[in-house]
N, C-alpha and C positions, 0 to 999 in steps of 0.2 A: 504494500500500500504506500503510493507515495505522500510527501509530505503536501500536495498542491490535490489530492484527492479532493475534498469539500469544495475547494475554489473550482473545480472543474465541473464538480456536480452541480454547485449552484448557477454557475454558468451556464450547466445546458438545461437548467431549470426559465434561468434567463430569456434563453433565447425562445424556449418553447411559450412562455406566457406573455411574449413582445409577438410572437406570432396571433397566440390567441387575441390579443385585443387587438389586432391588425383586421384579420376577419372579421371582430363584430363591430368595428366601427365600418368593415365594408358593406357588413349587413345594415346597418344604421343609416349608412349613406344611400342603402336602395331600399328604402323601408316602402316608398311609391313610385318604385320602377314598375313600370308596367311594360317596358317592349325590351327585356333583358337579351334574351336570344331570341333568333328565328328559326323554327322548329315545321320542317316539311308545308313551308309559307306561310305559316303562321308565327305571331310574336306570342313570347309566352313570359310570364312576368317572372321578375326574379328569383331564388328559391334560397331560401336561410341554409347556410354553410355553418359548420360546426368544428372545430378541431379535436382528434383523436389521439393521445398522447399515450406512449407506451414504455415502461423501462428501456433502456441504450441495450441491456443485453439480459436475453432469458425471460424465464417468467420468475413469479412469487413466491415458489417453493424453491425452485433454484438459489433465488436471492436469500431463504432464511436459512436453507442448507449451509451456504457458503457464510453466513453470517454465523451460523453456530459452531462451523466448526474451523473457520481459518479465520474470526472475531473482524469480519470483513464487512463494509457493506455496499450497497448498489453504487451503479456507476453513472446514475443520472435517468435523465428520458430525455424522449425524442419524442418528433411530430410524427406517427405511421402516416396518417393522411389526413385530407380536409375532404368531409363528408357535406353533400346536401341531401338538407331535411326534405323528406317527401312528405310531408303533413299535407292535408287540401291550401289551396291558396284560399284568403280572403275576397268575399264575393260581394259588393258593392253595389246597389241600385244606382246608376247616375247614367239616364239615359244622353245626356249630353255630351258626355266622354268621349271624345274619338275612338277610344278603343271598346266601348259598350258592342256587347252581342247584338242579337235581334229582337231580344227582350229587355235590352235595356241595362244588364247589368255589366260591372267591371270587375276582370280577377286582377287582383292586386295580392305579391307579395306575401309568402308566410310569415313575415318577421314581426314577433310580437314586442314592442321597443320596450315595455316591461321588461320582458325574459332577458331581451337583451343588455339591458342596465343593470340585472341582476349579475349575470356572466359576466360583464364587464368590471364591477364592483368584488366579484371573488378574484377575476387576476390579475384587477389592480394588487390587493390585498396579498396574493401568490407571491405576486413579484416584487412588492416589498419585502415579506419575508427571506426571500430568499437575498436581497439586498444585502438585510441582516443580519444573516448566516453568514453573506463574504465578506463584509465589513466584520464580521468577530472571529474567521478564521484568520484573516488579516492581523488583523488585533493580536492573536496568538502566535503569530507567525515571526511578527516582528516582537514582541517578548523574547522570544526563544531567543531570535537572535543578539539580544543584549543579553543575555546572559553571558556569552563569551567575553563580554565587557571585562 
């Protein structure tokens, strides 16, 4: 285990929840996109993205194996992929619309700005933590090295 172990884990904690709230402010920026892609000639509105975050290596028994018996622990996470939500879109009466059907309604958008201020308020909060954790392994790192003082 090296001594920069925690700084690299907090790191790729870093970078996975600078991705997450990258997404949901892209979700937040098409909250009333309505002509996202164009789909066999038709526009179809935009669809909420999520991110999928997984340990760097292994699964969770692997990582408590290895922790109980070489007093080791994980070596971070990563982004596996960005997922979109298939939930229905939002269905709007507004026969003035440009893009209103033949009855008058408009799909807009699954993105619930609730849901998404929520997510967005856990990885702010993620990613301060983990701030926190480099800032105090720091901290310790540079003790150490006064020591040889």
């Amino acid at each position: 285990m090296s001594i920069f172990h925690s700084i690299n884990t907090s790191a790729s904690a870093l970078t996975a929840q600078r991705l997450r709230m990258d997404v949901i402010s892209s979700n937040m920026a098409n909250v009333d996109s309505t002509r996202a892609k164009l789909v066999d000639g038709e526009w179809v509105p935009y669809q909420r993205k999520s991110v999928v975050l997984q340990p760097k290596e292994g699964s969770f028994s692997s990582f408590l194996n290895t922790a109980m018996q070489k007093n080791e622990a994980g070596s971070g996470v990563k982004v596996s992929r960005i997922v979109e939500d298939d939930s229905p879109f939002r269905v709007v009466y507004d026969p003035e619309h440009p893009d209103a059907d033949e009855n008058g309604y408009v799909q807009y958008p699954n993105v619930d700005p609730l849901r998404e201020m929520v997510d967005l308020v856990s990885a702010t909060r993620s990613y301060e933590a983990n701030v926190t954790v480099l800032n105090a392994s720091k901290g310790m790192l540079m003790k150490a090295l006064e020591i040889g003082k």
